[in-house]
N, C-alpha and C positions, 0 to 999 in steps of 0.2 A: 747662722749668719742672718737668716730671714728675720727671726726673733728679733736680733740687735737691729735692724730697720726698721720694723714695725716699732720698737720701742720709741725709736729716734722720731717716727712724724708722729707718734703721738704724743710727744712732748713737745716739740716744734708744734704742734698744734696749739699745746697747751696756751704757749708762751704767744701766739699767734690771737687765740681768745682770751688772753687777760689782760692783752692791749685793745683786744675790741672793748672791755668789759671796764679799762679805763678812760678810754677816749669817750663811752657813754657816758660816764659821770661829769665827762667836761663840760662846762656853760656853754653854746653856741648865741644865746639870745633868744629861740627855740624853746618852750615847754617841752616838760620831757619826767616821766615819774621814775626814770634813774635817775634827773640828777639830785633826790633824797633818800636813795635806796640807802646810799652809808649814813645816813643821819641817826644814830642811836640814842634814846629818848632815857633819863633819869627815871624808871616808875615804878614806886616803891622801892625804890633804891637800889632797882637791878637796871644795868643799860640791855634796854631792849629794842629791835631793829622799829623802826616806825612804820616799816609796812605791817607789823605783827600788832599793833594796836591801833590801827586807823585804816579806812580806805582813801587812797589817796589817787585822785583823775587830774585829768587833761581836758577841761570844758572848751578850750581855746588855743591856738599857739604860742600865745603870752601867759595866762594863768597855769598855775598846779592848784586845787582846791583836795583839801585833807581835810576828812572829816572822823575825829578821835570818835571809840565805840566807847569809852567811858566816860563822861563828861567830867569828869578829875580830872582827866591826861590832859586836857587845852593846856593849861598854862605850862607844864612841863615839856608841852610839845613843840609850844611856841617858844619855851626858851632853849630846846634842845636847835633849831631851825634858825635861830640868833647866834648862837655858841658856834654853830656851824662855821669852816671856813670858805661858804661859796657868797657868800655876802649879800644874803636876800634877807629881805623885812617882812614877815609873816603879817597879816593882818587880821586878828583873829574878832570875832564880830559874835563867838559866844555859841553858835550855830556848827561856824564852818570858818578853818583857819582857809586864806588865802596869799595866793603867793603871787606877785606881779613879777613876772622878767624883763627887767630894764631892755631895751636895745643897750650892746654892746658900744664902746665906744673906739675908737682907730685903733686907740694906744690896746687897751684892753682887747682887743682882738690880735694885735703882733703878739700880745704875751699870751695868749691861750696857744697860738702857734709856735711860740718859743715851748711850751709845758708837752704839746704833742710831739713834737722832734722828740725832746727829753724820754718820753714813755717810748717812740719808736724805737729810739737808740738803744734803751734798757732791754727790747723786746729784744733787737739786734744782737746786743750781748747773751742776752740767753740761750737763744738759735746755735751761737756759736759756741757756747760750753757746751750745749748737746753734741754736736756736729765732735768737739773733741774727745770726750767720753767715749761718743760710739767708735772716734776710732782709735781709743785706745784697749776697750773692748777686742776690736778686730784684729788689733798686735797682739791682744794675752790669747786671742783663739789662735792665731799663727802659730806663736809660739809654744802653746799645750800642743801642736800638730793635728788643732780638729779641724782647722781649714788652711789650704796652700796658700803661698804666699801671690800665686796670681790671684785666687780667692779675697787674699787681702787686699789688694790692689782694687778688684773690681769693686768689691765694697766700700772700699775709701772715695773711687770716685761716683758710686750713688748716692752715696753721704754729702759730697758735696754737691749733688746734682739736687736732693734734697734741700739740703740748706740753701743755695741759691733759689729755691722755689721759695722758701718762707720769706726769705730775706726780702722776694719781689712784692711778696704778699700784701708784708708789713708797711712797704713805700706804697705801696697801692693803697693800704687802710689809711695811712696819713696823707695823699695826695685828697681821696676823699675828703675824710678831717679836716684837711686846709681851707677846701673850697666851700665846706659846711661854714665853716666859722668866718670867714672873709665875707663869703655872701652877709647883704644887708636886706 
């Protein structure tokens, strides 16, 4: 029974840091070298990640400055960064591509808040197919008779004492997120 919990928070974890690990690619307005992590660059004809052929910093809270180790890859870089869907204008100057962060605007800020609900909610559904799993796990061990049925019982409710803890987690990451992104 131990096992089948231990599996359960570390997949509630899982599901826990791949909304942190969406919420960082979101825009707040804020510089930030996740939000180009997913940008995959055409070079030589294979998509390859843009951290893997350029260094890219954080000079300021409004620039990202990327600077490709081949000086081929600019243009591919800067049209991989354009293609993109986070809606930034690369400025590439031949040296060193630059990246400006608009401030956000009212409207564009409820919708980035609407996109984080979206990925909490997703998070939420996955919590809760673990949470069923593990207790259907705990009825096929009842019923093989490797553990009694109070056995199941207690288990079912650290399951949910579990899943209540992610669920809190994940409105606490978004309550975060909200105030990140609201803030001007």
């Amino acid at each position: 029974m131990k096992t089948v919990l231990d599996d359960g928070k570390q997949r509630m974890a899982g599901s826990l840091a791949n909304l942190e690990n969406e919420f960082a690619k979101l825009r707040t307005g804020r510089a930030s070298t996740s939000l180009v992590d997913g940008i995959m660059v055409e070079y030589y004809g294979t998509p390859t990640p843009l951290n893997q052929l350029a260094s890219v910093s954080v000079p300021d809270a409004r620039t990202i400055t990327i600077q490709p180790w081949d000086k081929g890859a600019f243009a591919d870089v800067d049209r991989a960064i354009q293609k993109s869907d986070l809606g930034l204008n690369p400025v590439n100057d031949g040296k060193l591509i630059r990246i400006n962060i608009p401030p956000l605007t009212e409207e564009r800020r409820k919708d980035l808040v609407k996109v984080a609900k979206r990925y909490t909610e997703d998070a939420k559904v996955a919590i809760r197919n673990v949470r069923r799993d593990l207790n259907e796990q705990l009825k096929k061990l009842e019923k093989d008779k490797d553990i009694t049925e109070d056995d199941m019982h207690k288990g079912q409710d650290e399951v949910q004492k579990i899943t209540d803890e992610h669920v809190k987690k994940c409105d606490e990451v978004l309550a975060a997120k909200e105030k990140e992104i609201m803030e001007i």
